[in-house]
C-alpha positions as CSV (number, residue, x, y, z in Angstrom):
1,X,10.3,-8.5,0.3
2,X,7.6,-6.0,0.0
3,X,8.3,-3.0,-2.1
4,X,7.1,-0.7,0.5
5,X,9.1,0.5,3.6
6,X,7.9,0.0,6.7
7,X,7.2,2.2,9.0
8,X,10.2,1.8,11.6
9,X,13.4,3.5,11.1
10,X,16.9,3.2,12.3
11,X,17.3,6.1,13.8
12,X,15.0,7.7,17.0
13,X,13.6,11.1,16.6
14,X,16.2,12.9,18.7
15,X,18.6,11.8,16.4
16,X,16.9,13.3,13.4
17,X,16.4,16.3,15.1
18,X,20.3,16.7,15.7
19,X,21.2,16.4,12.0
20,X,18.4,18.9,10.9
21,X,20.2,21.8,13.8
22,X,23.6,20.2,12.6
23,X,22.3,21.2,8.9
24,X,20.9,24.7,10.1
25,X,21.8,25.6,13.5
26,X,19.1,28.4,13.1
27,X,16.5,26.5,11.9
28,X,12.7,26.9,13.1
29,X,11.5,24.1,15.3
30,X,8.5,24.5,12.8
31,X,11.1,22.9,9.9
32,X,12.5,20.7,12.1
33,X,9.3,18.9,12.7
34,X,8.0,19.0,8.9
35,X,11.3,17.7,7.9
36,X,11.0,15.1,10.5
37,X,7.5,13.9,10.3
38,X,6.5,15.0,14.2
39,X,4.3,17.7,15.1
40,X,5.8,21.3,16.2
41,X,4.9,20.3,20.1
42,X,7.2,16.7,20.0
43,X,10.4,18.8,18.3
44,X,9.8,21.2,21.0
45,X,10.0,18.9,23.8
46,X,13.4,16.5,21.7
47,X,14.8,20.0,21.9
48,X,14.2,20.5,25.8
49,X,15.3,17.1,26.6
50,X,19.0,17.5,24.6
51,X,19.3,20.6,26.4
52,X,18.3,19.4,29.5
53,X,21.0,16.7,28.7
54,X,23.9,18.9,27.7
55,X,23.7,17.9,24.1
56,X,22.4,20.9,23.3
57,X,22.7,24.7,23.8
58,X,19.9,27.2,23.0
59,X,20.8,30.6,22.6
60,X,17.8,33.1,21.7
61,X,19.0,35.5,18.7
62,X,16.2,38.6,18.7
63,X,13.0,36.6,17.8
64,X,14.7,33.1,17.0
65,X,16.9,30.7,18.4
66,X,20.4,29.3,17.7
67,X,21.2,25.9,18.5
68,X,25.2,24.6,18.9
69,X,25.3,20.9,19.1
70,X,28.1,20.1,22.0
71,X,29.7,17.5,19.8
72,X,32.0,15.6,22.3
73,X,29.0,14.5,24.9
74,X,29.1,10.4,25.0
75,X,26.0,9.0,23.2
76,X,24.2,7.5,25.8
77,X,23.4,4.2,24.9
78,X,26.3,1.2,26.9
79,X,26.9,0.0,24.1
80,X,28.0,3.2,21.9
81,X,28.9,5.4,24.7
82,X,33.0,5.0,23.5
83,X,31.5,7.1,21.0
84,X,30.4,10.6,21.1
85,X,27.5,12.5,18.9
86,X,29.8,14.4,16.9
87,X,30.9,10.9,15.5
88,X,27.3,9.8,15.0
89,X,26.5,13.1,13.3
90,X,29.5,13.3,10.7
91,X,28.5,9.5,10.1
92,X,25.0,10.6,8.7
93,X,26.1,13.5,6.8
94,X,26.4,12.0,3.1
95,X,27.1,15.6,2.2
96,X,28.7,18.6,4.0
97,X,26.1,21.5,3.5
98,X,27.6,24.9,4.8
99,X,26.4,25.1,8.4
100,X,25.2,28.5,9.6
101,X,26.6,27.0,13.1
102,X,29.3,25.6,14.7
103,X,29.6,22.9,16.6
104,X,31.5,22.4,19.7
């Protein structure tokens, strides 16, 4: 086995971007994509398309935006879709940070 990791992951992008609004419902889409490894325009468009899918609601707060996460949409795989994305999300928290939003 080689001692470095490769460079595929488990987990797709939107996911990743879920936990980080899970973790910071506020956050800047900026943070988002330096925590995730994407440049500001791909977090941009992840964001759209969970909106655009229900998963996500944007709310804009003066000059920033507030995500909620809508925790009981079906993932959307066949094969996980008896779960939702709340399950998948409190799965990958190790930890519970204090969430500046709620989820639905």
């Amino acid at each position: 086995m080689s001692e470095h990791p490769s460079s595929w992951t488990f987990l797709t992008n939107h996911a990743h971007v879920l936990l980080c609004i899970r973790r910071d419902a506020e956050i800047r889409l900026r943070d988002v994509a330096t925590v995730v490894g994407i440049t500001e325009r791909a977090a941009q468009k992840i964001v759209a398309d969970l909106a655009e899918a229900g998963y996500v609601q944007v709310e804009r707060v003066g000059r920033r935006n507030r995500y909620t996460i809508e925790s009981r949409r079906p993932l959307r795989h066949a094969l996980e879709r008896n779960h939702n994305i709340g399950d998948l999300l409190d799965l990958l928290e190790s930890t519970t940070p204090s969430r500046k939003g709620a989820t639905r």
